[in-house]
C-alpha positions in Angstrom: -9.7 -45.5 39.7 -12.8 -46.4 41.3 -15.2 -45.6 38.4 -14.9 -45.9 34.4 -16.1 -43.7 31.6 -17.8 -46.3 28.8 -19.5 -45.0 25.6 -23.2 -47.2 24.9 -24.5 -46.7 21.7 -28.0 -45.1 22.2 -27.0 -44.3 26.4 -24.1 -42.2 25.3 -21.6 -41.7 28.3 -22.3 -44.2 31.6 -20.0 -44.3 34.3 -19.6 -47.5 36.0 -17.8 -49.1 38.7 -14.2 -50.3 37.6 -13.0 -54.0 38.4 -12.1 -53.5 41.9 -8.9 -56.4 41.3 -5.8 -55.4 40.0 -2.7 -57.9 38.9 0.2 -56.2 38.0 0.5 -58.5 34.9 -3.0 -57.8 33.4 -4.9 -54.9 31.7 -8.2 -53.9 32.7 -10.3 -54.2 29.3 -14.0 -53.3 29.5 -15.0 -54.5 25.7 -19.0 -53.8 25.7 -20.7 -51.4 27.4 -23.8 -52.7 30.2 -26.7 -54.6 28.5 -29.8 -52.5 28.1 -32.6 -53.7 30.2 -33.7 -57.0 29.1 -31.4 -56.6 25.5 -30.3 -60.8 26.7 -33.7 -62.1 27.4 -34.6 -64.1 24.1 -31.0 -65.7 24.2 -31.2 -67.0 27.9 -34.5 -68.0 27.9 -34.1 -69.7 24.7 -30.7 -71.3 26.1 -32.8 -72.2 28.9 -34.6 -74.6 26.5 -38.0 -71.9 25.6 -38.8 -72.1 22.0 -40.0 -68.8 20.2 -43.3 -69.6 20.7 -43.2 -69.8 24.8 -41.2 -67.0 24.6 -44.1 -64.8 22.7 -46.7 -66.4 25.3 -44.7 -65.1 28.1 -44.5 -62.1 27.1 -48.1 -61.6 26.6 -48.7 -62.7 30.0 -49.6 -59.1 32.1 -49.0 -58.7 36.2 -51.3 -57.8 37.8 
């Protein structure tokens, strides 16, 4: 019971490690598979107070 089987839309089949708690009175519900590489980033960085424009900016910016 270690690992899980969840389906991602475009990944297909992942596993991933299960919750490693169990309660006797509780389910174990995954409901959405793992994020996709920065699939969040616009919604935290604009909860963090960025408007669209900083957002476009930073993403321009390049590392060197």
């Amino acid at each position: 019971g270690m690992f899980i089987q969840v389906e991602h839309p475009v990944e297909g089949k992942l596993t991933q490690v299960a919750c490693p708690l169990r309660f006797s009175a509780a389910s174990q519900r995954y409901p959405t598979p793992p994020p996709r590489l920065g699939e969040h980033t616009d919604e935290i960085l604009k909860g963090l107070g960025l408007t669209e424009q900083a957002i476009a900016e930073l993403r321009c910016l390049r590392v060197l």
